[in-house]
N, C-alpha and C positions, 0 to 999 in steps of 0.2 A: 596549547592543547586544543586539539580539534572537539568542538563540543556535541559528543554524541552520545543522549541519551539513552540506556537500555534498559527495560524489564527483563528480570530475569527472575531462575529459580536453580536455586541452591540446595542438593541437600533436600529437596522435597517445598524449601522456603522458599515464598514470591518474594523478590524484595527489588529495588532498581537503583540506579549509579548513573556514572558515565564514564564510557568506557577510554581505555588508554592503549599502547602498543602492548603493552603488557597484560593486560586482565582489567575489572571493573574494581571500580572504588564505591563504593556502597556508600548511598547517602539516605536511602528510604530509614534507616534506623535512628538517624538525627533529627526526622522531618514527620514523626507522629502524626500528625495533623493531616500528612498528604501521604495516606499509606498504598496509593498507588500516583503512576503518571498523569491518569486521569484528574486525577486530584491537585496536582501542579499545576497540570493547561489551566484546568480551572482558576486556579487562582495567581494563575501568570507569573509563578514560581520559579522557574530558568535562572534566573538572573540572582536570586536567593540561593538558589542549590550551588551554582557556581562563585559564588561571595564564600560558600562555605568550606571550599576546595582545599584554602590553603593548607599548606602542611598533611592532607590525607596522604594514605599510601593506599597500593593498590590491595583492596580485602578479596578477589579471588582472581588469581593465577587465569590467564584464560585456557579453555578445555575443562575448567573445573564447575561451570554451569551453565544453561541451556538457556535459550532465548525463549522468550515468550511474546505474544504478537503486544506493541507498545504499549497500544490502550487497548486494555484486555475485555472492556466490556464500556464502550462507546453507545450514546441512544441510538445512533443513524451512521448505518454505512450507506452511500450513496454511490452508485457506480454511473460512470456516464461514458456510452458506446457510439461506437463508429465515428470518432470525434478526429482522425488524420486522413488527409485526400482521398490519400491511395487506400486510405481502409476501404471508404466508401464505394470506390472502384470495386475491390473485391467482391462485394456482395452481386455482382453482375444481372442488377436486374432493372437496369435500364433509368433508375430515377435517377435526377440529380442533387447535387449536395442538400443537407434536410433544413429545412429553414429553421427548424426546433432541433434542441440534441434530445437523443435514445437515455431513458435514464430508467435504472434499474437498484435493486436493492437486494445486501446480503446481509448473512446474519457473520457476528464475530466466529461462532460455532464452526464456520466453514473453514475459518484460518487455521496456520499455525503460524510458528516463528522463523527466524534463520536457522537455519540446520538443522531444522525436523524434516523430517519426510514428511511430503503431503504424498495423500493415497486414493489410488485410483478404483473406484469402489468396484465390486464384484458382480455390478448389473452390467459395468460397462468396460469395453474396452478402448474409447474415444473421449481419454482425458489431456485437454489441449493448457496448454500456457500462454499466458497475456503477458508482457512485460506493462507497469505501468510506477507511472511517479501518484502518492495522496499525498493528501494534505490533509495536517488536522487543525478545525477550527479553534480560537481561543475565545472567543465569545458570543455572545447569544445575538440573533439579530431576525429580526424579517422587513423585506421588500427593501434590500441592501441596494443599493447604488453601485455600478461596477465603480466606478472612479473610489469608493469608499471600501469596497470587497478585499483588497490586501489588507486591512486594518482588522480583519477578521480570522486572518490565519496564525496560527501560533506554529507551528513543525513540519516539518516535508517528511514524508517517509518514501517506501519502496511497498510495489504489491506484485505479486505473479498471481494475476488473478483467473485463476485454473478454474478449467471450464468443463463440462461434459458435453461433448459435442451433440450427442444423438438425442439426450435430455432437456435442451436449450429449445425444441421444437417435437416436444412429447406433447403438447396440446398446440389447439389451434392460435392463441394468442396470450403467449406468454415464455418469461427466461429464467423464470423462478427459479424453478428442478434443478436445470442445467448448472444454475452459480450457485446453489446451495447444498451440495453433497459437502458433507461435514469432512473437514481440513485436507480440502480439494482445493484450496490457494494458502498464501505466505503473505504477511506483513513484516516488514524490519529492517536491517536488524536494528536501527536508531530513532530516533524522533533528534532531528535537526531544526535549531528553533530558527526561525523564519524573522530576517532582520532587515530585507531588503528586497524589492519587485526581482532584482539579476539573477536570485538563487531562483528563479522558477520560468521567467518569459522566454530565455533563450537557454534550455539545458539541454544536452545530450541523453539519450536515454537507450540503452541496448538490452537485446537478451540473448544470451547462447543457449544453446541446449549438447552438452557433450563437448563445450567448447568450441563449436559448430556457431558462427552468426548467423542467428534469423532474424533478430528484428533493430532497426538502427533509423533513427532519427530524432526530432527536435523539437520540445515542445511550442515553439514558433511558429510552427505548420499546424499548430491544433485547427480544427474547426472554430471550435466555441473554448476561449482563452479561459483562462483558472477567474479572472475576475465574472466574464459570463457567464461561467455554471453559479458560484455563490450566487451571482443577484437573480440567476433564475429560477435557483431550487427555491431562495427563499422567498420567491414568490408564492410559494405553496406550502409552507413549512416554513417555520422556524428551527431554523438551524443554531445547535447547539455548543458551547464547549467541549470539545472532546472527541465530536462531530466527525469522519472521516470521508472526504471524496475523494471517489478513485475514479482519475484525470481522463481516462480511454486506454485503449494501445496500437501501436502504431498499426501497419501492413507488417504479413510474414509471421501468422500463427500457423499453427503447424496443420490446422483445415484446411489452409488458403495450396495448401502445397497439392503436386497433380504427381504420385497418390498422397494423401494427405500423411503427415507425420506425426500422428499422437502420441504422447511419451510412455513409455513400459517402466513397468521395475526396473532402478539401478540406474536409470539415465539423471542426469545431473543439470539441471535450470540456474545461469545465474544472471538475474535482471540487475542494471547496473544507472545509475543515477549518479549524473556529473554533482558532484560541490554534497552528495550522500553518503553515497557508498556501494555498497554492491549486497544483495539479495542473493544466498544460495541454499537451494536445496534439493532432493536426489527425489525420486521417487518409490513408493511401494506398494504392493497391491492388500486391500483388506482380507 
């Protein structure tokens, strides 16, 4: 059984499992104690919920409930930008690769889940997609040692971390506005627990839009690797269980295109993560 965990909601009830080809197996009602994911990472739970497996059947059919983003209310999302070559190219303004990574921050509020519509607000009509891989941390740490920075990650997730283009540089120095229009990106649809450096140094990572590839490459070409962002955020921070960075995204958002390609109602995003799974969802206007 491939072990991918989901939040969901039933019927109105948050509740989580892990899911099967068939539908999810509900395990938050055996697990009191840990009545969200959050509460698992935390106390390094994986490995308990799946000891508990045996003999479950599947409690809903799939189609019969909605995803909800894994860790529903994380202390720190951390986004870290312009982190692939050719991203850096893109920006066409002459500097070269940053000696420091771009890092930025959203709130949960912005997300939604798999197969919600994220919605492109009514001030703007330049709401663009990021394909990108997170990761959620499983324990507490500051001034992490890269060599020691995989010992801190508990799940790999999927982000489409949807952008407002023209709001990203609504003031003179700042990306706030633009990555925080409320569920203008997608987290999920799993938390895959993290057992080994391969699930993350060399993965594939793609996004389509309509089915259409724009963006395809590797997280091996990062600038600043999954172990250099841990030991550099927590340079500044203490970084938490539950904790989510979101990794960069490659070249071939839809601003970079010559006329640029922002997505409209009805068009369909699906970001895709080797050894995860695949992120989908449509879009709608508020």
């Amino acid at each position: 059984m491939l072990e991918r965990f989901v939040s969901i909601n039933v019927n109105g009830k948050n509740s989580y499992g892990i899911e099967t080809e068939e539908g999810a197996i509900n395990l938050s009602d055996h697990f009191p104690e840990w009545p969200t994911l959050l509460e698992v990472v935390q106390n390094k739970g994986f490995d308990k919920l799946l000891e508990s497996l045996k003999n479950r059947r599947v409690s809903y059919p799939k189609g019969t409930y909605k995803y909800n983003i894994p860790i529903s209310k994380p202390e720190k999302i951390i986004c870290v930008g312009v982190n692939y070559p050719d991203r850096n190219e893109e920006y066409k303004d002459g500097q070269n690769t940053p000696a420091n990574m771009s890092l930025f921050v959203r709130f949960a509020r912005s997300f939604v889940g798999h197969n919600c519509p994220i919605i492109r607000p009514k001030i703007s009509k330049q709401l663009d997609y990021e394909g990108e891989v997170a990761i959620v941390l499983g324990q507490s740490g500051r001034h992490i040692p890269e060599e020691q920075a995989y010992d801190y990650v508990s799940a790999i997730t999927i982000c489409n971390e949807g952008t407002i283009r023209d709001w990203v540089r609504h003031a003179k120095f700042n990306v706030t506005q633009g990555k925080n229009f409320e569920q203008s990106g997608a987290i999920g649809p799993y938390l895959v627990p993290f057992k080994d450096k391969s699930q993350l140094e060399d993965i594939q990572l793609t996004t389509k839009v309509n089915n259409e590839l724009r963006q395809d490459d590797r997280t091996s070409r990062m600038i600043f690797n999954i172990p250099k962002q841990i030991s550099y955020i927590s340079t500044f921070t203490t970084l938490m269980a539950g904790d989510i960075i979101i990794t960069g995204t490659p070249t071939g958002a839809g601003a970079r295109f010559e006329p640029p390609k922002f997505l409209n109602p009805g068009d369909e995003i699906e970001v895709t993560v080797e050894g995860v799974g695949t992120l989908i969802n449509t879009v709608e206007d508020e």
